[in-house]
Every structure is written in structure tokens, then in C-alpha cells.
C-alpha positions in Angstrom: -44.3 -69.3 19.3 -43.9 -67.9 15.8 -41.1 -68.4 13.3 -41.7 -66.3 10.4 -38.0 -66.0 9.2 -38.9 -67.2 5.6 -41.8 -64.4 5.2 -39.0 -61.5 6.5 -36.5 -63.7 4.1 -39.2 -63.0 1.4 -40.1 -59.3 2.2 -36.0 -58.5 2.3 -35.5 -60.2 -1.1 -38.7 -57.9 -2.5 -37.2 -55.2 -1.4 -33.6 -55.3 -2.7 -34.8 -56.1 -6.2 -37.2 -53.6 -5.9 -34.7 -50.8 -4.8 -37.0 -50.0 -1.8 -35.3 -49.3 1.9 -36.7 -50.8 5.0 -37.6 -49.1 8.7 -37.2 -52.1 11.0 -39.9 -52.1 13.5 -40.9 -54.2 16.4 -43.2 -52.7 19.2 -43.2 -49.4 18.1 -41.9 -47.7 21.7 -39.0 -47.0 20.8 -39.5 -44.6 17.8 -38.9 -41.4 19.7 -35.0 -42.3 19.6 -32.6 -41.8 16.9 -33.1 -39.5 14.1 -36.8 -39.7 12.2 -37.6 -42.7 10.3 -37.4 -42.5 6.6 -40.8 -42.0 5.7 -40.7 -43.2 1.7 -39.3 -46.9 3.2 -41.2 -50.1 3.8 -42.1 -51.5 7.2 -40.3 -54.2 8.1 -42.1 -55.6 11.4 -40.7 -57.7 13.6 -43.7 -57.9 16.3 -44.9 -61.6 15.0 -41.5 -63.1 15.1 -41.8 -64.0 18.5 -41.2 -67.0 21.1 -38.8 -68.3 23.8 -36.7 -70.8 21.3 -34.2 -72.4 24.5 -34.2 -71.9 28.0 -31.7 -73.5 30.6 -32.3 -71.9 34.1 -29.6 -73.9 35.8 -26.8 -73.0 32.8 -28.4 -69.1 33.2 -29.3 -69.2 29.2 -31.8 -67.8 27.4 -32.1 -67.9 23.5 -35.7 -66.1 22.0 -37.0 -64.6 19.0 -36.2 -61.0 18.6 -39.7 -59.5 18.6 -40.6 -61.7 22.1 -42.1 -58.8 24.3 -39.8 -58.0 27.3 -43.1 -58.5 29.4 -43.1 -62.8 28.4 -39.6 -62.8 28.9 -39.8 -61.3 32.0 -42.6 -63.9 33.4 -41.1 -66.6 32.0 -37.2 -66.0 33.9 -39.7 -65.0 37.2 -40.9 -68.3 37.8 -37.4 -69.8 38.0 -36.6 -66.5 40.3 -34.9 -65.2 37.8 -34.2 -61.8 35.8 -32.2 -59.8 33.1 -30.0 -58.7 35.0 -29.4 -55.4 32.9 -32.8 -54.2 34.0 -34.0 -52.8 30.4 -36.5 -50.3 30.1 -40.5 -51.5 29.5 -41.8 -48.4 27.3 -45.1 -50.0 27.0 -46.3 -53.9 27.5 -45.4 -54.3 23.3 -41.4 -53.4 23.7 -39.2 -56.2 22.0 -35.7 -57.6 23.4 -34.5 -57.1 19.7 -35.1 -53.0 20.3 -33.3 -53.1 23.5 -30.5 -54.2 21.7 -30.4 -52.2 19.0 -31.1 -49.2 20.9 -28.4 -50.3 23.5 -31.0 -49.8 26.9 -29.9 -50.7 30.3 -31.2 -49.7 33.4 -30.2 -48.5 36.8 -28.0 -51.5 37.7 -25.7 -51.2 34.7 -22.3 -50.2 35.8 -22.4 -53.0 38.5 -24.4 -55.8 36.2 -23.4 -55.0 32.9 -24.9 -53.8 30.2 -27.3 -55.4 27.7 -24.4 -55.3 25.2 -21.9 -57.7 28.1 -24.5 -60.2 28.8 -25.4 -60.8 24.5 -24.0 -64.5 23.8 -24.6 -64.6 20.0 -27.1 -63.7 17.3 -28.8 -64.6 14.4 -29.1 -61.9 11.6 -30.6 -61.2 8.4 -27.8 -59.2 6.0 -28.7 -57.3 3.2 -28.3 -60.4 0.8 -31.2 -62.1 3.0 -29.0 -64.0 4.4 -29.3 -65.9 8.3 -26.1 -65.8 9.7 -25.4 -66.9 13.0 -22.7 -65.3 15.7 -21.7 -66.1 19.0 -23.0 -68.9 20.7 -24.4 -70.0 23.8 -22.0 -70.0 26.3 -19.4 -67.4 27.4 -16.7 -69.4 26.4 -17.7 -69.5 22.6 -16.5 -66.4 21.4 -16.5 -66.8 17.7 -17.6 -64.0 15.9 -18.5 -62.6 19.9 -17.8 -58.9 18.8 -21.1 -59.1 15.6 -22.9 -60.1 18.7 -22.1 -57.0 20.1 -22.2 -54.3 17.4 -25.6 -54.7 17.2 -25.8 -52.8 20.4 -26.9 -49.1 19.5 -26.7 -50.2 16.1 -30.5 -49.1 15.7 -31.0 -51.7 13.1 -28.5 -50.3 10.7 -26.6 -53.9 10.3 -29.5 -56.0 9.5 -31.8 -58.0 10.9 -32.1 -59.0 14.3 -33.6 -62.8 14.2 -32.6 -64.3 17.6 -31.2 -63.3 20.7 -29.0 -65.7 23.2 -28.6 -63.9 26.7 -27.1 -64.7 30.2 -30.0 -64.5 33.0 -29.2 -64.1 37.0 -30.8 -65.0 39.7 -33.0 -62.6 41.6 -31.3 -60.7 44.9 -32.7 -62.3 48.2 -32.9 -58.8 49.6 -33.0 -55.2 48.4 -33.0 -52.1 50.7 -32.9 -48.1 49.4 -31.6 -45.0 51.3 -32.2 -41.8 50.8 -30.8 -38.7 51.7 -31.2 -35.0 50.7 -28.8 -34.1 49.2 -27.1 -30.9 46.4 -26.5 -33.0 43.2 -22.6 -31.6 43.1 -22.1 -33.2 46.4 -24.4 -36.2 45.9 -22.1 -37.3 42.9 -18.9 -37.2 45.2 -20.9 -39.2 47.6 -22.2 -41.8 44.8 -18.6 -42.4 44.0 -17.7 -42.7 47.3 -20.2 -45.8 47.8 -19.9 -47.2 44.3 -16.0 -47.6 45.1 -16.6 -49.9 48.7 -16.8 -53.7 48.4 -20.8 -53.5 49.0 -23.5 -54.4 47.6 -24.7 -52.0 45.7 -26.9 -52.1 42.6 -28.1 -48.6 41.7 -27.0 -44.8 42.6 -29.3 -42.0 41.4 -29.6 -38.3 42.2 -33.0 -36.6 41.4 -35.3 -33.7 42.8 -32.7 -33.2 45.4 -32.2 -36.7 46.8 -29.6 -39.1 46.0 -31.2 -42.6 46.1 -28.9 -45.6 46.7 -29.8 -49.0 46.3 -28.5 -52.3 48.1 -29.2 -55.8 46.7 -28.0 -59.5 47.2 -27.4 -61.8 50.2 -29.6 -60.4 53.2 -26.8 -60.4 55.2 -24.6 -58.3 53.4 -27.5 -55.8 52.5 -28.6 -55.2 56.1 -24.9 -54.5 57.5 -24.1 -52.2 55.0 -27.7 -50.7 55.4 -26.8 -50.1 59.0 -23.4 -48.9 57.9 -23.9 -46.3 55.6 -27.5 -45.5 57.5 -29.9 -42.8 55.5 -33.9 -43.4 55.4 -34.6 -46.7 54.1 -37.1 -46.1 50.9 -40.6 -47.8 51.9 -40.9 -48.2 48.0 -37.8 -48.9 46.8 -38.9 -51.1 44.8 -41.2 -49.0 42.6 -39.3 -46.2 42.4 -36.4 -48.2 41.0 -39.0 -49.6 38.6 -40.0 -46.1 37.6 -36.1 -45.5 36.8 -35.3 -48.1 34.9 -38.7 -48.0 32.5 -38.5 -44.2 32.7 -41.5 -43.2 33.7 -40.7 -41.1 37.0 -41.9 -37.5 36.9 -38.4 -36.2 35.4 -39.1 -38.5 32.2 -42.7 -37.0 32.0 -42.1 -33.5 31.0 -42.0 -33.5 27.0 -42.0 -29.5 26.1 -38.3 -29.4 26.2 -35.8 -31.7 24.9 -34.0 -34.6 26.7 -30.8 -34.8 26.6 -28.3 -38.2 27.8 -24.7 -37.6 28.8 -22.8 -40.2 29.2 -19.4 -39.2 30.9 -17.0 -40.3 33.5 -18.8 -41.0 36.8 -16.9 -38.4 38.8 -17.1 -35.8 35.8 -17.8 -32.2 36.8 -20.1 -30.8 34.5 -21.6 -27.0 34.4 -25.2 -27.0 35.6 -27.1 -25.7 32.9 -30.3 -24.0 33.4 -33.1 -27.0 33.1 -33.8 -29.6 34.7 -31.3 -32.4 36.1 -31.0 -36.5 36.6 -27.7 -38.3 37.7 -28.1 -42.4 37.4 -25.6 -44.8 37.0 -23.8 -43.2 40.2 -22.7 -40.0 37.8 -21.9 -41.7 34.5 -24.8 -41.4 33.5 -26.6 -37.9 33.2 -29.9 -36.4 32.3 -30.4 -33.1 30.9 -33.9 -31.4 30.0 -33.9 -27.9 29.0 -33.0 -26.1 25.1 -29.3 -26.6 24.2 -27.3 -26.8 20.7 -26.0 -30.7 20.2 -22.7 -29.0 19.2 -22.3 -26.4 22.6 -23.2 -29.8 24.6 -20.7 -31.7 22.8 -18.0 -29.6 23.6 -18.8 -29.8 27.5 -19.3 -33.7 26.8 -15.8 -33.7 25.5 -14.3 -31.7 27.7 -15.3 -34.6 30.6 -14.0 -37.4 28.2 -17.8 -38.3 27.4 -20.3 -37.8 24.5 -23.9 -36.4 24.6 -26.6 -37.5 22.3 -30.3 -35.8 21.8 -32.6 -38.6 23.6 -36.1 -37.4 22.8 -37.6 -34.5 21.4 -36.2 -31.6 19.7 -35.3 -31.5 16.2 -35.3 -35.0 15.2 -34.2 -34.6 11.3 -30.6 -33.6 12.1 -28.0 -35.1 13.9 -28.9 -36.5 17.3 -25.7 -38.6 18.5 -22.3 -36.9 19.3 -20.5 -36.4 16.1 -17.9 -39.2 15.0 -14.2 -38.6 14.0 -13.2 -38.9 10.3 -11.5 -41.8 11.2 -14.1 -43.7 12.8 -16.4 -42.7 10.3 -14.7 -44.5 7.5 -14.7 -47.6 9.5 -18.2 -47.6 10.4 -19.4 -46.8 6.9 -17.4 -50.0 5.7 -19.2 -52.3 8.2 -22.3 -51.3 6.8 -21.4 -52.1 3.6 -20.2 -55.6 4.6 -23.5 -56.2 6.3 -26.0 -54.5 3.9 -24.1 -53.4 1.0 -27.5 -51.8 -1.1 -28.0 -49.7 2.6 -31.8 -51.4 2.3 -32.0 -51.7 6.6 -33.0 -48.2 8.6 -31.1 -45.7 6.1 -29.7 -42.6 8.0 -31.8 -43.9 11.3 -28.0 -43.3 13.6 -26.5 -41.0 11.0 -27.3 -38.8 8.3 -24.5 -40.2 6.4 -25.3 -44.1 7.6 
């Protein structure tokens, strides 16, 4: 374990009286998202701040350090048969709970588990004064200051200063089964709503290379009958191909020459099929697009199915990447960022260009 709050306390302070801007960084595998770092800041790293600070397996609690690897976390909640439930993305053995926050990462189980922004308790942050504030708490039922806890979430770093975490942690399924089908992806998201909308079982709905893969998980009971009920192939590795899903490393995810594009939109949303290639998760909230596009043309068919779009990885990363904010809402965010970091020292236009 490693508590080096005073040295990022010290390294803040520097920085605000020298005028200099920071790039928060913890494993590094996350830096293909948002817009391009600012290259004249300082490196703020978080990677040593590390360590599992409380852990209460039978309250389903789990409070670490923000640069504590998913991978420890991960072993540690396994030998109490346990898991985060959000299933977030490994991008390499260094990622960092405090990057899955900020980048707001949740896997394939997400519209039936939550999302990593649901299951935060409370915080502690750094502000721009070097200042360690504490939100939130441990338990559900502590709500004060609940909704700082969740800011943070796809926040990129913008607000400050990540220190500690405080999560909820389930239990493990006792059984998981896949089916597969082939299936047209127009139809396959009709038929992922279909399932997603029975009182079953089911963790995870995905459409890709002209399958739709459905998952089942919890008491083996329950996942066998509906198994046998909706019938399909069962997936001899479910398991891994799930895996693959959630840490994006299947085949779709390996293509880098054109840019990737996330939807997110109303599960049943019809969308036109570009030309490029296509991924439907999160049984049709969540869509993947890979081929050449214009953020603005996509954001007009995002809106038009009451969604957004945002520019994932690759393509041009010095202009806008997320769908484009009402004047409104812009106002509001800019004065939350001056609340939390009113000399804009933490991940300067990182979301935004005008952030």
C-alpha cells in the first residue's frame, strides 16, 4: 500500500503558484480517449497512489486508492467470490479504478448491473486549492454530497483529483450460460429487446459479425430453464468471449485505420446503417460504429434517436470528440469547474475545448 497524498498535495500547490496546468495520469491506457492531452502541462501521476484502504465482503464494500490496478482489485474481491459488478474494461494489466471513473467505463452487464457511476459510494478529491475533500460515504444510505461522487463519472479528470474510491461489490453468479444465434443486426435488436424486457436472468445482449450473443447469469436454476426456454447454441466459451467484450479486445475493437465511433441511444432506436463496420452491446443502447463520418452528420442521427455520439478512438483528436452541449448546459458545467478548480490547473480542455 502507498499513500502519497502529501507529495500530489505538494506537486498541486507547485503548480498553482507556478501557473503551470496538470494532465492527470494513472496507467496510461486510457489516453486514446477524449480530446489530446495538453502537451505544455505537467504530469500529474497517480500510478504510486495505490492500495486496498477498507474491505468488508459481508457489507459488499470496498474503499481503495485511486491508482490501485483493476487487476489487484479484481484478485482481491475473487477470493471472497466476489466481483465489480459493472464489469469495467482491463486495457492493459496497469489500468487504474480512478480512470474507469473518470472515463465513465462499464461493460457488457451494464443496463442490468448498473453502471460504474450507480455503484460509486463517495470520494475523496483533491480541488484546485489542494484541498482533500471527502463526498459520499460508505454505505447507500449516506447520501451527502452523493451527486460529487457521481460527477466524477466521465468527468476525465476535469474536477480534480481523484484520491479514493468507495464502491459496492457483488457476489459472483453461480451459473452463466450464452446463446447464439445468426442473426441480421435490424432484427437481432428487436429480438434483444424482446429478451431484455422478460423477468430472466439476463446479463449481457450483443450483436456482432452477424450473431446476436445473449448471456444468462445467476442462480443455476433460473439460468438453465430460461436456457431451455429461449433455446439457441449454448457458447462453449462464453466466458471468454464476454471477457473479450467487456476489455475490448475482440476482433471488431482491433481494427485501428478508421475511426471508432460510440452511440449511445435508446435501446430500441433505429438508426441508418452506415457503410463501415457495426457492434450492438448493451442489448441496442449501446452502439459501435467504425468507418469515416463527420461528428456533426453523426450527431444529427444521434439526436434524431434521442441519443448522443461521441468520437471514441482515433480520428482527429484535437477537435471536439463528445456530442456538442447546449448553451445552457454549458454555462452550468463551466461553473462547476470553477467551484472545483477555479485556476482550470486539472486536464485543461481534455472533455472540451472550452473546459
Amino acid at each position: 500500500m502507498a499513500d502519497q497524498i502529501n507529495a500530489l498535495q505538494e506537486q498541486l500547490q507547485q503548480a498553482r503558484s507556478n501557473g503551470r496546468t496538470l494532465n492527470i495520469v494513472g496507467g496510461g491506457t486510457k489516453a486514446f480517449m477524449g480530446r489530446a492531452a495538453d502537451p505544455d502541462a505537467d504530469t500529474l501521476s497517480m500510478a504510486g497512489h495505490t492500495g486496498i484502504v477498507e474491505y468488508h465482503p459481508v457489507e459488499l464494500v470496498l474503499t481503495v486508492r485511486a491508482g490501485t490496478t483493476l487487476t489487484e482489485i479484481e484478485a482481491v474481491l475473487a477470493e471472497q467470490g466476489q466481483c465489480l459488478h459493472f464489469e469495467p474494461p482491463r486495457f492493459g494489466e496497469s489500468s487504474t479504478i480512478g480512470g474507469i471513473l473518470a472515463c465513465n467505463l462499464s461493460g457488457p452487464a451494464r443496463p442490468w448491473a448498473g453502471s460504474v457511476r450507480d455503484q460509486v459510494l463517495g470520494i475523496r478529491l483533491l480541488n484546485g486549492k489542494g484541498e482533500h475533500l471527502r463526498f459520499g460515504g460508505q454505505v447507500m444510505k449516506n447520501v451527502a454530497g452523493y451527486d460529487v461522487s457521481r460527477l466524477q463519472a466521465g468527468a476525465m479528470g476535469t474536477l480534480g483529483v481523484m484520491t479514493e474510491l468507495s464502491l459496492k461489490v457483488m457476489p459472483k453468479p453461480a451459473a452463466t450460460i450464452t446463446l447464439v444465434r445468426d442473426m441480421a443486426m435490424g432484427e437481432a435488436v428487436n429480438y434483444m429487446n424482446r429478451r431484455a424486457g422478460e423477468p430472466k436472468p439476463i446479463t449481457g445482449a450483443c450483436w456482432v459479425d452477424g450473431k446476436v450473443y445473449v448471456r444468462l447469469a445467476g442462480a443455476r436454476s433460473a439460468v438453465e430453464a430460461t436456457a431451455e426456454k429461449w433455446q439457441g447454441s449454448v457458447l462453449d466459451d462464453g466466458e471468454q468471449f464476454w471477457q473479450q467484450i467487456q476489455d475490448q479486445k475482440h476482433r471488431f475493437f482491433a481494427d485501428t485505420d478508421a475511426p471508432l465511433w460510440r452511440y449511445s441511444v435508446g435501446s430500441s432506436a433505429n438508426l441508418p446503417v452506415l457503410d463501415g463496420h457495426w457492434m450492438v452491446d448493451w442489448a441496442g443502447s449501446q452502439r459501435w460504429y467504425r468507418g469515416e463520418a463527420e461528428l456533426e452528420d453523426l450527431e444529427s442521427i444521434a439526436g434524431a434517436a434521442g441519443g448522443q455520439v461521441s468520437l471514441y478512438r482515433g480520428g482527429d483528436r484535437t477537435g471536439e470528440v463528445m456530442h456538442s452541449q447546449p448553451e445552457a448546459l454549458k454555462v452550468i458545467q463551466r461553473r462547476v469547474k470553477q467551484s472545483f478548480d477555479p485556476d482550470g490547473l486539472f486536464n485543461p480542455g481534455r472533455l472540451y475545448s472550452w473546459l
